[in-house]
N, C-alpha and C positions, 0 to 999 in steps of 0.2 A: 251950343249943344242943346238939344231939344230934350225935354227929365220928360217923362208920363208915369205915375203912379195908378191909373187909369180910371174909368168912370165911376162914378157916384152910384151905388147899388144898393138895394136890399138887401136884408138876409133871413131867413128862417134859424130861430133860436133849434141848435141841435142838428142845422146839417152845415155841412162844409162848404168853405168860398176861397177859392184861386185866387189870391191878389197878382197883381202882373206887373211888375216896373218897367220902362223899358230907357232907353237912352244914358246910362250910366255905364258904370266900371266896379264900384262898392254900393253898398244899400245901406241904410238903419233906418229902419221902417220904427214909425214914432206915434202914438204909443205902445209899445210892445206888445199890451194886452190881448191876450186869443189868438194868439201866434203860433205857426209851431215852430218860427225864427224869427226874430228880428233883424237879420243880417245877412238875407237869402235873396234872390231874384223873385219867387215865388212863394210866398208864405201860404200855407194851408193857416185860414182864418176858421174857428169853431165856437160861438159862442154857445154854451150854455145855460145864460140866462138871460133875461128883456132886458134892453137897455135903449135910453132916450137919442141914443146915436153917439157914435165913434168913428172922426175923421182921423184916418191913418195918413200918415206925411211923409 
């Protein structure tokens, strides 16, 4: 089975980012933070504040 969490991307603090899983059957998107699921195919990511980067798994 082939898992993609998908590419490595920027983000503007304050607007919204599509994460995209694809090749599964369940998710937990790890770390939860700025999510509006952790347990979704698609999480709407929003951060509100700067951060030095956050790999989602």
């Amino acid at each position: 089975m082939s898992v993609s969490a998908g590419h490595d991307t920027a983000v503007v603090t304050g607007q919204p980012l599509q994460l995209l899983a694809t090749g599964g059957t369940s998710y937990n998107w790890s770390p939860a933070f700025y999510l509006s699921s952790g347990v979704i195919l698609q999480p709407l990511a929003l951060f509100d504040e700067a951060s030095n980067g956050i790999r989602y798994k």
